[in-house]
C-alpha positions as a LaTeX table, in Angstrom:
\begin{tabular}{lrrr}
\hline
Residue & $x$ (\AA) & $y$ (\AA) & $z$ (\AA) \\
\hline
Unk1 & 27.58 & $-140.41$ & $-25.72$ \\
Unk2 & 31.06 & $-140.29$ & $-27.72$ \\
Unk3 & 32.91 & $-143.56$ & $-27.95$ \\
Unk4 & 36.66 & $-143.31$ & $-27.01$ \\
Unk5 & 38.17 & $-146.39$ & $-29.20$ \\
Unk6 & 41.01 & $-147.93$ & $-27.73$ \\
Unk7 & 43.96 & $-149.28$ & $-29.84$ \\
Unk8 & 41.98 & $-152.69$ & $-31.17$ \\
Unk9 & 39.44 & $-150.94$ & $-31.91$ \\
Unk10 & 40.74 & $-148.49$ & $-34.41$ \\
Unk11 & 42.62 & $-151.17$ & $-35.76$ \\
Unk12 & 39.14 & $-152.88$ & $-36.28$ \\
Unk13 & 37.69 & $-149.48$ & $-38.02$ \\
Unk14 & 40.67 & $-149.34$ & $-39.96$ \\
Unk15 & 40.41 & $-152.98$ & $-41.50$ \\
Unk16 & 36.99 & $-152.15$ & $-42.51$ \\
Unk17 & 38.10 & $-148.50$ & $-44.50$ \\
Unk18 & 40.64 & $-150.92$ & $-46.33$ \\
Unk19 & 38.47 & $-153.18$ & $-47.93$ \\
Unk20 & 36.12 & $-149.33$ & $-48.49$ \\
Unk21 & 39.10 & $-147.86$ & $-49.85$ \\
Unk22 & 40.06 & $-150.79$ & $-52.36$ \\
Unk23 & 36.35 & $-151.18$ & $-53.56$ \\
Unk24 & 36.10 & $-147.20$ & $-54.46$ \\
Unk25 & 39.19 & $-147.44$ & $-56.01$ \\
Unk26 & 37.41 & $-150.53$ & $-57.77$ \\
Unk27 & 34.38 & $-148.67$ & $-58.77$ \\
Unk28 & 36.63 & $-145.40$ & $-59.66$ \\
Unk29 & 38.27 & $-147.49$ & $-62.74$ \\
Unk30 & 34.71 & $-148.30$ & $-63.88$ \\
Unk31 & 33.73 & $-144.45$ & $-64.04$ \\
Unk32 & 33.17 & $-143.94$ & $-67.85$ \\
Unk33 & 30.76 & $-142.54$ & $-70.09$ \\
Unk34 & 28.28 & $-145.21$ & $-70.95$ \\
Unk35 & 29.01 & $-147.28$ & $-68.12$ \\
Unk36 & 25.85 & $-148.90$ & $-65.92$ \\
Unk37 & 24.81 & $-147.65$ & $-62.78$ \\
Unk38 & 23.45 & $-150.76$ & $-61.58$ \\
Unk39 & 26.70 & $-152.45$ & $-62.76$ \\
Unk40 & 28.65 & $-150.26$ & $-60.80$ \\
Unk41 & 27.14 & $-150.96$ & $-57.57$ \\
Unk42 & 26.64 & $-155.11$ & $-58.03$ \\
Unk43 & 30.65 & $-154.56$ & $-58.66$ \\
Unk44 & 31.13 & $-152.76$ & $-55.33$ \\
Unk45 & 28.93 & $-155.46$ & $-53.36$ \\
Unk46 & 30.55 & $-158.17$ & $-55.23$ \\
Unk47 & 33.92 & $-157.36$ & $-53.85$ \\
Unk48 & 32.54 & $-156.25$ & $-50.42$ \\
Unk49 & 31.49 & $-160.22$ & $-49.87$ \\
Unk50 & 34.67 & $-160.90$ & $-51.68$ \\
Unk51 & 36.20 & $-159.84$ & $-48.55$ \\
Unk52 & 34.11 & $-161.63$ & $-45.55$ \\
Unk53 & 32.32 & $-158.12$ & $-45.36$ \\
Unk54 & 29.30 & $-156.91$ & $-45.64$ \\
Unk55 & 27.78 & $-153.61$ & $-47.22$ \\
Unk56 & 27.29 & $-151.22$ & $-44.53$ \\
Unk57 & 24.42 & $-149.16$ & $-46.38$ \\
Unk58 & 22.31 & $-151.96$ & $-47.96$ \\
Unk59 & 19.23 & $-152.37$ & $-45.99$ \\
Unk60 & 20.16 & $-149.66$ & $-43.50$ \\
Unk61 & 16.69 & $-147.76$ & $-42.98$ \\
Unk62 & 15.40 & $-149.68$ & $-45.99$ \\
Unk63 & 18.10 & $-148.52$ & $-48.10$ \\
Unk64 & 17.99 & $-151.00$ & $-51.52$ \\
Unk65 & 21.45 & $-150.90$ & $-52.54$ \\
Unk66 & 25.21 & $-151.04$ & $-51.49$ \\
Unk67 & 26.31 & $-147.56$ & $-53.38$ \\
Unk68 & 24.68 & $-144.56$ & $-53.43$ \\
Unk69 & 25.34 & $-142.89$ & $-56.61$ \\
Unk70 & 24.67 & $-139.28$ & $-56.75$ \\
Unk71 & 24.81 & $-137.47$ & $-60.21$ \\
Unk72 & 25.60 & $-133.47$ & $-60.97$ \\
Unk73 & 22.88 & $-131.84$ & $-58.87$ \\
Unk74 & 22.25 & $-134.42$ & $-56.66$ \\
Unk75 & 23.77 & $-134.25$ & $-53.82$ \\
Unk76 & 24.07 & $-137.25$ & $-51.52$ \\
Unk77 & 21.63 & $-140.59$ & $-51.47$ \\
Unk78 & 21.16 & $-141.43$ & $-54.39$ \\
Unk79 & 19.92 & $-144.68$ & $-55.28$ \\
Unk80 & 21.43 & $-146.74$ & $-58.38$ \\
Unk81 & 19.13 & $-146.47$ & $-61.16$ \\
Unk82 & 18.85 & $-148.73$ & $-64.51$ \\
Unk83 & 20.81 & $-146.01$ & $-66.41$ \\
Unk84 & 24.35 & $-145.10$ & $-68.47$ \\
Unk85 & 27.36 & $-142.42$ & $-66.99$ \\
Unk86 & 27.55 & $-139.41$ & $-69.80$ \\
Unk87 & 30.01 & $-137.84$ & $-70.69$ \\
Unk88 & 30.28 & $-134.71$ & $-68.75$ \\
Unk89 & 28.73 & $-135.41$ & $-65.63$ \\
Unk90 & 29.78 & $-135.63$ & $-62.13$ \\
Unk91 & 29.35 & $-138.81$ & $-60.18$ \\
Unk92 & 29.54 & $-138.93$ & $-56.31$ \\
Unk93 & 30.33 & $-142.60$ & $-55.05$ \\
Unk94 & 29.64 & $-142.89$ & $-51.13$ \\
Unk95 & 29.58 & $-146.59$ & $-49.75$ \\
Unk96 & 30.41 & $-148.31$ & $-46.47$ \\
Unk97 & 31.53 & $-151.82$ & $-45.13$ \\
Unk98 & 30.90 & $-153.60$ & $-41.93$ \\
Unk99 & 33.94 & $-155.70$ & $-41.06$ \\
Unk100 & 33.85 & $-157.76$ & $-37.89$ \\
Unk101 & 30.90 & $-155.36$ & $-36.18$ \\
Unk102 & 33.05 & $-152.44$ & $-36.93$ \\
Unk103 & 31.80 & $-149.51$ & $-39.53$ \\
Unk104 & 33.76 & $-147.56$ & $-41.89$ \\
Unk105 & 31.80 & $-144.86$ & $-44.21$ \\
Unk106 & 33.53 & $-142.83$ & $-47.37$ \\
Unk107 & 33.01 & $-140.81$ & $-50.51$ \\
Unk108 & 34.80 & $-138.79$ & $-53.36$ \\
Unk109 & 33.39 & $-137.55$ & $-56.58$ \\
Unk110 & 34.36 & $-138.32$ & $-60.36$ \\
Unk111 & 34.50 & $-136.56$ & $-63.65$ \\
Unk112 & 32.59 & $-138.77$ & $-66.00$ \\
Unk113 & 35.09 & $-138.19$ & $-69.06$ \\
Unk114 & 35.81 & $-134.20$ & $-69.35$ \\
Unk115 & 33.82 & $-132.28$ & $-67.46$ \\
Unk116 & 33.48 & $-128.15$ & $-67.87$ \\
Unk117 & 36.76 & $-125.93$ & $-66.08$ \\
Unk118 & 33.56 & $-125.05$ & $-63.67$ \\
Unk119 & 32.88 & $-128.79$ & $-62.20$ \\
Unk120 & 36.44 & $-128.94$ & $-62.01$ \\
Unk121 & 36.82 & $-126.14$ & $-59.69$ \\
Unk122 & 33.75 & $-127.55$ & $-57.76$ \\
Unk123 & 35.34 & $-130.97$ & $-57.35$ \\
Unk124 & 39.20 & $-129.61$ & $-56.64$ \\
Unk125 & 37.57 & $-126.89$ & $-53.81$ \\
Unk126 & 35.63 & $-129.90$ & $-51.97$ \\
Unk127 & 38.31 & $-131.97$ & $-52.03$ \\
Unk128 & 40.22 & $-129.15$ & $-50.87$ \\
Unk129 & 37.92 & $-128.32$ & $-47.90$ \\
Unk130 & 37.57 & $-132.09$ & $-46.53$ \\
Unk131 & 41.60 & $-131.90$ & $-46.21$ \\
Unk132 & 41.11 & $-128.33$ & $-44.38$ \\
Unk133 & 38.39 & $-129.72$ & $-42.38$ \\
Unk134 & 40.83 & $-133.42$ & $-41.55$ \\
Unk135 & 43.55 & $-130.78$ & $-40.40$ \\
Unk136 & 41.93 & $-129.35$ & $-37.52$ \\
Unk137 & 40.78 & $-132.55$ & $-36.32$ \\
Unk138 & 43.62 & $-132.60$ & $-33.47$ \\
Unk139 & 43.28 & $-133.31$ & $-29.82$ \\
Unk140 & 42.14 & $-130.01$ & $-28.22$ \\
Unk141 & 40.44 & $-128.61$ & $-30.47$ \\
Unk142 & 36.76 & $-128.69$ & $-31.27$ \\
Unk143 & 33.89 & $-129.83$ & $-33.58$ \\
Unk144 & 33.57 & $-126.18$ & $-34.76$ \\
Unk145 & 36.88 & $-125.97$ & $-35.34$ \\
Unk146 & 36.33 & $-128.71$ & $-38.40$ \\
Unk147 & 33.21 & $-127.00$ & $-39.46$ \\
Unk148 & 34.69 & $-123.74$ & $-39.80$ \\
Unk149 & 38.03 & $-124.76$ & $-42.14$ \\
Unk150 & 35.13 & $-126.70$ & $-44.23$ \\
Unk151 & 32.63 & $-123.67$ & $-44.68$ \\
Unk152 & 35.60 & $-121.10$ & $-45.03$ \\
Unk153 & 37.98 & $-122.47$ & $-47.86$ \\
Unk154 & 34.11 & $-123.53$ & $-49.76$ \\
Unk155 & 32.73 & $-119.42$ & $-49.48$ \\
Unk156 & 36.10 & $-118.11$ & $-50.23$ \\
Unk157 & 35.34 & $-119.84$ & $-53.95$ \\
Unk158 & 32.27 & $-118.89$ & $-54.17$ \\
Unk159 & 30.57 & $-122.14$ & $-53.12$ \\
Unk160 & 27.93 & $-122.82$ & $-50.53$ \\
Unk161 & 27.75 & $-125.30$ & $-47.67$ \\
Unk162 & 24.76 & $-128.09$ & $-47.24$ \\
Unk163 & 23.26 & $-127.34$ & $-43.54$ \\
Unk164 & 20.48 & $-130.10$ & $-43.44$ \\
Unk165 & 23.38 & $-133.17$ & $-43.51$ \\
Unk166 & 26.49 & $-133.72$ & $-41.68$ \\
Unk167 & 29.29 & $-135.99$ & $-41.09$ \\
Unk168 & 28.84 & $-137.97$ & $-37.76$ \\
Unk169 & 31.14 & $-140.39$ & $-35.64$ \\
Unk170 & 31.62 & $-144.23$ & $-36.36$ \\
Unk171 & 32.76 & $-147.77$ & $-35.07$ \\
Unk172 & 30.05 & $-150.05$ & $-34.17$ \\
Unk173 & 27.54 & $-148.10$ & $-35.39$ \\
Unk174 & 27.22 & $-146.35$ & $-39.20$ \\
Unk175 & 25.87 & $-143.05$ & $-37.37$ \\
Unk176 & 27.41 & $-142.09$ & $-33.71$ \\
Unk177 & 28.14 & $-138.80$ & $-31.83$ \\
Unk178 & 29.23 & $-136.53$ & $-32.08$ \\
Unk179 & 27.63 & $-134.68$ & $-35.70$ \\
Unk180 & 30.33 & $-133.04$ & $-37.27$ \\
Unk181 & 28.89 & $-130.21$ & $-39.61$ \\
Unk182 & 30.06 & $-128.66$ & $-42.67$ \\
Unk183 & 30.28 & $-125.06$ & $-40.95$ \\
Unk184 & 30.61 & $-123.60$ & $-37.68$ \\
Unk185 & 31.91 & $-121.36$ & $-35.46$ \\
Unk186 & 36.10 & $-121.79$ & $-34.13$ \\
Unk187 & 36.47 & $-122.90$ & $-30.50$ \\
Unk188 & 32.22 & $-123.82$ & $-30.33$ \\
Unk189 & 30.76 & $-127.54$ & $-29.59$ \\
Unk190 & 32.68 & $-130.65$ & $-28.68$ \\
Unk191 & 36.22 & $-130.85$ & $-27.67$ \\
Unk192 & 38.14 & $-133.60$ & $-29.64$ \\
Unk193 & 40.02 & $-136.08$ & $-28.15$ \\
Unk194 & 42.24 & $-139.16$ & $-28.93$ \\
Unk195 & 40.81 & $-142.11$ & $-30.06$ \\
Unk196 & 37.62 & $-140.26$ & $-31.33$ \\
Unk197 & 36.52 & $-142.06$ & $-35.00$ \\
Unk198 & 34.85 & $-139.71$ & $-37.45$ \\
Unk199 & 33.67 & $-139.15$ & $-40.80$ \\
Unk200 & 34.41 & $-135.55$ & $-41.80$ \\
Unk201 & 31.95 & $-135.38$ & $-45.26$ \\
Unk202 & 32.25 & $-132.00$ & $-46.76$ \\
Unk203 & 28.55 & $-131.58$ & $-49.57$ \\
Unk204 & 29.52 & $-127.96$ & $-51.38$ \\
Unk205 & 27.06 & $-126.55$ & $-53.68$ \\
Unk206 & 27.95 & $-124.79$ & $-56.95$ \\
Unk207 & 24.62 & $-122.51$ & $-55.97$ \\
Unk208 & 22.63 & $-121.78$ & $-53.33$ \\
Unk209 & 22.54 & $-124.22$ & $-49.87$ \\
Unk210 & 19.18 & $-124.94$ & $-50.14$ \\
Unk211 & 17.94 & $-128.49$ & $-50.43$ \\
Unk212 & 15.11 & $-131.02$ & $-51.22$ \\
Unk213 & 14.37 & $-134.29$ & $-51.09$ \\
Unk214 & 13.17 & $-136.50$ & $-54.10$ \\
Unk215 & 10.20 & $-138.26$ & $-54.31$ \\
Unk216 & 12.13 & $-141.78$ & $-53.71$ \\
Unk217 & 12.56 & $-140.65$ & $-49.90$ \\
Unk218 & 16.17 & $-140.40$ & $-50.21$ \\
Unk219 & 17.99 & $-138.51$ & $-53.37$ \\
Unk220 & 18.65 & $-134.80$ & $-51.97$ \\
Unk221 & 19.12 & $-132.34$ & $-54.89$ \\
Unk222 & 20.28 & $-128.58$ & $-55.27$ \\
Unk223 & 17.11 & $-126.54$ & $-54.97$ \\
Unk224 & 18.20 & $-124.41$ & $-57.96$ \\
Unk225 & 19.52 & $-127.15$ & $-60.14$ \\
Unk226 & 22.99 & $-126.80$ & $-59.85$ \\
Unk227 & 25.85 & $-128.91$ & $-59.27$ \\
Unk228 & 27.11 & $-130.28$ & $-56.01$ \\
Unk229 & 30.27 & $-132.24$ & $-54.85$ \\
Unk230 & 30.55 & $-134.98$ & $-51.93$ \\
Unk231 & 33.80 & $-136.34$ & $-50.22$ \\
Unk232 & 34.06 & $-138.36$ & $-47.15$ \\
Unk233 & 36.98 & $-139.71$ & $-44.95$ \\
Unk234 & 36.95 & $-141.88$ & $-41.80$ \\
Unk235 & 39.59 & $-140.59$ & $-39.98$ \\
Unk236 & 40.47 & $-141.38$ & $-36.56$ \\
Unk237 & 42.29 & $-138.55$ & $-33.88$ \\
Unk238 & 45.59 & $-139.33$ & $-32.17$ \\
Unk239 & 47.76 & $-137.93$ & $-30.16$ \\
Unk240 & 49.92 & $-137.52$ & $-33.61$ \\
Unk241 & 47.10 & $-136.16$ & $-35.33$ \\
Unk242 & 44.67 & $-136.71$ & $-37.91$ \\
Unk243 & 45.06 & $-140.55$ & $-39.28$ \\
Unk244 & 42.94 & $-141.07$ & $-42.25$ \\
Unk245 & 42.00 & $-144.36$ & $-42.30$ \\
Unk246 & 40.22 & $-144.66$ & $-45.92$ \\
Unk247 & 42.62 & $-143.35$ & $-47.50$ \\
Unk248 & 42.60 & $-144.18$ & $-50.99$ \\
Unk249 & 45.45 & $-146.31$ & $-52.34$ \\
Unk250 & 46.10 & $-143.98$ & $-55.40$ \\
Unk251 & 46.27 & $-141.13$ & $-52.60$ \\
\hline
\end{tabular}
């Protein structure tokens, strides 16, 4: 079942991805070599209360913590860990906020100081596939449609596509239909219509697709060790278009 949100309801969805946006942009000015982990996320659920909100990820399916914090070839879940940024590195930051019942879910990821001309190119092409992927999410056209913009712009660089995790819909619930992959076929799966709420989530690989899961039950690394990228909008469709609705302040 796909929720149709009316008016208030977006509205609601976008209150929520304002106080997300603000506290990524929080955590992004505390992105430093030598910084804590475990600082970072207290400061992200610190403001998230701040705000009459609560952290949408803490405690979902026993999840410990309000970030998750995902570092070079790990590619999504994470879980904050008594540790220090290094110079280098590549940080993915994916959190979410429950605001008056209503969900909002986002990501991006961070050079920790310089990083190599390769993890730039990683970071610029996934960024660069989630607005590809944002773009075709128009009224009439179609889940695959999203998935195929996504897996196209990431091969044409050389990059690979996560299969195994997807972006989903959102409102009242963190997780709701439809699933949006990362790849796909043009003109295949649901039609899109106003008033849907998703979260597109483009995870490219620097290597191979292939996957596992760490021992914690939740980190899920590149099988061949190398790096990966993560970023995440809650948009919502309109008869106008795409409206991203966690946008990020700084843009």
């Amino acid at each position: 079942m796909v929720d149709i949100n009316n008016n208030s309801e977006v509205s609601a969805i976008s209150e929520s991805c304002q106080i997300l946006s603000d506290t990524l942009d929080l955590v992004e000015r505390h992105i430093s070599p030598g910084q804590s982990v475990m600082e970072l996320d207290k400061i992200a659920e610190n403001y998230i209360i701040s705000c009459n909100a609560r952290p949408a990820f803490k405690g979902y399916n026993g999840f410990p913590a309000t970030l998750t914090v995902s570092i070079d070839d790990e590619i999504v879940h994470g879980i904050p860990k008594d540790m220090f940024l290094e110079e280098g590195q590549i940080i993915s930051i994916d959190c979410g906020v429950i605001k008056n019942d209503f969900y909002s879910d986002s990501a991006r990821t961070l050079p920790v100081g310089r990083i190599s001309r390769d993890k730039q190119k990683l970071l610029d092409v996934t960024r660069e596939a989630l607005t590809k992927g944002i773009d075709q999410a128009v009224v009439g056209n179609f889940v695959g449609d999203i998935g195929y913009a996504v897996q196209s712009h990431a091969e044409k660089h050389g990059f690979s596509v996560v299969r195994e995790l997807v972006g989903h819909g959102i409102g009242t619930e963190l997780h709701e239909e439809p699933q949006i992959p990362n790849f796909g076929e043009e003109k295949q799966g649901r039609q899109l219509e106003a008033g849907m709420c998703i979260a597109i989530e483009p995870m490219i690989n620097a290597g191979e697709k292939e996957v596992y899961t760490a021992s914690d039950g939740w980190t899920i690394f590149t099988r061949d060790g190398k790096d990966s990228a993560h970023f995440e909008h809650t948009i919502a469709i309109t008869d106008n278009g795409p409206m991203i609705l966690s946008k990020a302040s700084n843009g």
